[in-house]
C-alpha positions as CSV (number, residue, x, y, z in Angstrom):
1,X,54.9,58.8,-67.4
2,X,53.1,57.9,-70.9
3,X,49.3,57.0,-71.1
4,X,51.1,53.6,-72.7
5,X,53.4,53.4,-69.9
6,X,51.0,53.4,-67.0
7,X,48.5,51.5,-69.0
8,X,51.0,48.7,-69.0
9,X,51.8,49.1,-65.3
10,X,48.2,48.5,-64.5
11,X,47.8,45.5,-67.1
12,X,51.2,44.2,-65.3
13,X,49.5,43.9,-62.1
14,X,46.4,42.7,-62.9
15,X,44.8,45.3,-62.9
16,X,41.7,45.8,-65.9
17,X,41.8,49.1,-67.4
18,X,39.3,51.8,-67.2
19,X,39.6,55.6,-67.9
20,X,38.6,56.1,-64.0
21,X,41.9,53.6,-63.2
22,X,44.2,55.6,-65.4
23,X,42.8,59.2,-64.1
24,X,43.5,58.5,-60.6
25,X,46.8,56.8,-61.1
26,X,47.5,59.7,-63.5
27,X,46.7,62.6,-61.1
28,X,48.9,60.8,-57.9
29,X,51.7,60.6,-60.8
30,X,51.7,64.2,-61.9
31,X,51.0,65.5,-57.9
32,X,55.0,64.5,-57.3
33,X,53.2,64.2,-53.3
34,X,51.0,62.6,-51.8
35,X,47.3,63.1,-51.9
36,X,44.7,62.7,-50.2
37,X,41.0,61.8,-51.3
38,X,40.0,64.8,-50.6
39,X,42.4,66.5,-52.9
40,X,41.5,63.7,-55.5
41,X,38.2,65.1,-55.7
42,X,39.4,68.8,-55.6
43,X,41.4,68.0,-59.1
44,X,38.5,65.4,-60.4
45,X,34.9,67.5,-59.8
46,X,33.4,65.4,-62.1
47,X,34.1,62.0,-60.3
48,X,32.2,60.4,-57.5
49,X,34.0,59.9,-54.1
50,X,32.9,56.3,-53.7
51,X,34.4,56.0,-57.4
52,X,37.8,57.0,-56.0
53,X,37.5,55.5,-52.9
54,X,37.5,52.2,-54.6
55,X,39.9,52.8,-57.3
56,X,42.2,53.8,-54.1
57,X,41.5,50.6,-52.6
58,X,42.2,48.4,-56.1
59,X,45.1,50.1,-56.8
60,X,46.6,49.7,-53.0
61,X,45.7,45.9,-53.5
62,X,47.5,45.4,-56.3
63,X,50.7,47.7,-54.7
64,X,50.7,50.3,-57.8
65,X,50.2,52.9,-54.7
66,X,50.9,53.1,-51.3
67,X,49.2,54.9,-48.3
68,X,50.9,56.9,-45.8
69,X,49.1,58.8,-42.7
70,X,50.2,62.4,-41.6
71,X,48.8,62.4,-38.3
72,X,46.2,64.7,-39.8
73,X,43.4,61.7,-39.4
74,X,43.1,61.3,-43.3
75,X,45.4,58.7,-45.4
76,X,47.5,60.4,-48.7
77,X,48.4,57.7,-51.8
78,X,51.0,57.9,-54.0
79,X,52.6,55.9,-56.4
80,X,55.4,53.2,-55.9
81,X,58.3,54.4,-57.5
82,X,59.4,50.5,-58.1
83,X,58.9,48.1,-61.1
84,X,57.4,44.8,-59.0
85,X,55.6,45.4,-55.7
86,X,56.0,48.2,-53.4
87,X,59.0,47.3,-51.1
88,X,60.2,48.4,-48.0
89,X,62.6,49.8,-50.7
90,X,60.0,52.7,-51.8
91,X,59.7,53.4,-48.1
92,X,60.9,57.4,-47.8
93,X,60.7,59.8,-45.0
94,X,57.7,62.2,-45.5
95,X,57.1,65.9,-44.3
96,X,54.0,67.3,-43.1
97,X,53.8,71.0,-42.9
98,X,51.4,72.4,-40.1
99,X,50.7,75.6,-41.4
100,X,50.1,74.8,-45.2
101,X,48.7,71.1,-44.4
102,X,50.7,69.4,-47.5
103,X,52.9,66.4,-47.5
104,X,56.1,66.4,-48.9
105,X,58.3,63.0,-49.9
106,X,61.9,63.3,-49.6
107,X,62.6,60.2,-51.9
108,X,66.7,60.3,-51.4
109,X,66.5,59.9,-47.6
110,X,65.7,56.4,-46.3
111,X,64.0,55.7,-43.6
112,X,66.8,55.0,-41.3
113,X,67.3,50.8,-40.4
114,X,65.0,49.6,-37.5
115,X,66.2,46.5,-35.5
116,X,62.8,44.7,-34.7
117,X,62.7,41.9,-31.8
118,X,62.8,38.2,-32.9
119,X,60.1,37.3,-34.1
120,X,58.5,40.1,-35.6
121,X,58.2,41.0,-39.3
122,X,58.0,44.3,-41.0
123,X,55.9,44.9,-43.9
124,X,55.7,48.7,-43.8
125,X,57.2,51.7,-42.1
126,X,55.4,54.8,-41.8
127,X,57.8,57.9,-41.0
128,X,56.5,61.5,-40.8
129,X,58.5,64.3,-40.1
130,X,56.6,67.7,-39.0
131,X,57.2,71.1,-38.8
132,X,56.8,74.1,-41.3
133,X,58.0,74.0,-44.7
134,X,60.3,76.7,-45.9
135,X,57.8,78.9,-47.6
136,X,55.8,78.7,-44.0
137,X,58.6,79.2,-42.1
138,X,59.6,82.6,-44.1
139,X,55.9,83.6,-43.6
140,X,54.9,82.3,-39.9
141,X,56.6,84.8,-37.1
């Protein structure tokens, strides 16, 4: 996506522009997975973590990005593939290798349809998949 394209997402949602803003949303855009903080820093030395860390937080708020957990014990962002707020529609199932440690999206399957009891409301769905990737799997005996 453009610098001017992204710059008018964030100005969409609210969201004052600064070149730290546009860094870390540009970095989760170019990944094509998610990240986590500590890969953030890896491919932004010259930034402080707290910096991050709150440009996370602000850009979660304002649902440019959403957080998914692995089951590693850290949270990975990435971007919200939809025009307005993230939806239950951006929802995908993810895949977290064991061996190599990365996430993977796999944008064109859904998370299948969960029947909730009355009552209860869903405003996200968290669905991790693990295992080894192929390149692991045509490495690990």
């Amino acid at each position: 996506m453009p610098n001017n394209e992204i710059e008018q997402r964030l100005e969409h949602r609210g969201v004052k522009l600064t070149a730290m803003r546009l860094l870390v949303y540009q970095e989760l855009e170019h990944a094509r997975r998610p990240l986590s903080l500590r890969e953030l820093e890896e491919k932004m030395p010259t930034a402080e973590r707290s910096t991050i860390f709150r440009t996370l937080t602000l850009l979660l708020q304002h649902h440019l990005i959403h957080a998914i957990e692995d089951g590693s014990g850290s949270l990975r962002y990435e971007v919200c593939q939809g025009d307005d707020d993230c939806t239950l529609d951006d929802q995908h199932i993810h895949f977290y290798c064991e061996h190599c440690h990365r996430t993977y999206c796999f944008h064109d399957t859904k998370i299948p349809q969960v029947s909730l009891p009355e009552g209860f409301q869903i405003s996200s769905i968290n669905y991790m998949v693990k295992g080894l990737c192929p390149s692991c799997a045509t490495h690990t005996p």
